[in-house]
N, C-alpha and C positions, 0 to 999 in steps of 0.2 A: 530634234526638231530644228536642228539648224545652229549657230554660232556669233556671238558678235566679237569682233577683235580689235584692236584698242592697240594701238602704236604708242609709246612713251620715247624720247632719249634721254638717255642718261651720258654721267660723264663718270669712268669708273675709275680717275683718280692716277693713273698712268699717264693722262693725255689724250686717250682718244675717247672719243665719241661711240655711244653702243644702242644699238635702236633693239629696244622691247619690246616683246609684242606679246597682248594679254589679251588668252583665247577663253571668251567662256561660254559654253554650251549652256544653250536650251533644253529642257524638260518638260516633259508634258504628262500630266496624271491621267493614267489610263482612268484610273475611275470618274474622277470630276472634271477631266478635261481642261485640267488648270494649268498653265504656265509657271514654271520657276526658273530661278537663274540665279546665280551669287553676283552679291554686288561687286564694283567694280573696286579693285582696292583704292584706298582715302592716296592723292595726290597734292602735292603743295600749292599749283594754283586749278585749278577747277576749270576746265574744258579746257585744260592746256595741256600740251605736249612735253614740253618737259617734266622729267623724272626730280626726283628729291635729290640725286647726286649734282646732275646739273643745276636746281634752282642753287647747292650750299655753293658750288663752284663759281657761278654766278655773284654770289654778292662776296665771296672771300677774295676775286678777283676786283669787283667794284669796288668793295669799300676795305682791302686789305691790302692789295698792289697798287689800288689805284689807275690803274690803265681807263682811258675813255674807252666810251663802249662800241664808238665807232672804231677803235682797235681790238676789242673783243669779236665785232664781227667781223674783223679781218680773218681771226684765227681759225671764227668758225667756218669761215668762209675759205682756209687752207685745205677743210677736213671734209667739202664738199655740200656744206650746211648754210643755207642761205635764212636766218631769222627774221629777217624784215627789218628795216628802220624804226617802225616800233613796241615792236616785240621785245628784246631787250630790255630796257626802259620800265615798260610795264609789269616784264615779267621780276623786274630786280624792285621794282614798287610792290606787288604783289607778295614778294615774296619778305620784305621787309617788313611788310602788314604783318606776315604771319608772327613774326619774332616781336611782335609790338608787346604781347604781355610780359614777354621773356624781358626785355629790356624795363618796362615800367615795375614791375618787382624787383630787377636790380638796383634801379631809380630808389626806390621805398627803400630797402637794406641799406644804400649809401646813405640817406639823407636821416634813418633811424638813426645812427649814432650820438653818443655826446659829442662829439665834435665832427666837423667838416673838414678834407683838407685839399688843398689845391695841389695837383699834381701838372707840373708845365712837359710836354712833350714837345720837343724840337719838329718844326714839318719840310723835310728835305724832299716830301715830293711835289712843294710850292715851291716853280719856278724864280727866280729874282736876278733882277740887275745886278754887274757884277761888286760892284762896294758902295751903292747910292740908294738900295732898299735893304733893311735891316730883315734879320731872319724871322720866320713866319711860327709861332707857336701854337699851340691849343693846349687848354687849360680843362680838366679834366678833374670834376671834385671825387673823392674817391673817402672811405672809411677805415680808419685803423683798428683791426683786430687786435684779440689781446694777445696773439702771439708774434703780432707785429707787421703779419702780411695787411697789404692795401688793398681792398677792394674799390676797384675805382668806376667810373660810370659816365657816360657821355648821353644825355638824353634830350 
């Protein structure tokens, strides 16, 4: 009875960009005349285009290299992919929501401990004058295991 098809991009992890395309037929009961269709598979932001590869690629580049995003849309913009000024943005907001429980139960784990510990990480990807601003830290409480590893946690 026909088909709807559904566009996704993904990013598979090489580098490039891969556009999905999810075909799914219509059905119709010859007896009752009923429509069915399978649902559309669960995606990470909801009427949006990108794929679950792109949404992880997305924030492991925002909040793991660091690059502004108006540099991210450079790159997607090498591969012929123009996201919008603020698609980006939203879609790296959206997809942080998702990971918000994932992180608030790490939160719980670190701070169940008998003790608290502070873990200082150097930030060399904050810019600084050459010998007149001192180096840029973040402090990071994290938990000691009893076989000695830290779980640490930024929330």
């Amino acid at each position: 009875m026909g088909e709807d098809v559904t566009d996704a991009l993904e990013y598979d992890g090489s580098g490039r960009f891969v556009a999905d395309r999810i075909v799914r037929p219509r059905f119709v009961c010859r007896g009752c005349e009923a429509f069915t269709q399978s649902p559309l598979p669960s995606r990470p932001v909801e009427r949006g285009r990108p794929g679950s590869g792109l949404a992880a690629h997305r924030l492991i580049s925002t909040c793991g290299d660091h690059p502004p995003l108006y540099r991210q849309s450079q790159v997607f913009g090498r591969d012929g992919i123009d996201p919008g000024r603020s698609t980006l943005p939203e879609s790296v907001g959206e997809s942080a929501a998702l990971l918000a429980p994932l992180a608030e139960a790490i939160g719980r784990h670190a701070l169940d401990g008998a003790a608290i510990h502070g873990l200082r990480h150097a930030r060399p990807d904050v810019a600084r004058a050459a010998d007149t601003t001192p180096p840029s830290f973040a402090w990071t409480p994290a938990r000691r295991l009893n076989n000695g590893v830290s779980h640490g946690w930024c929330g």
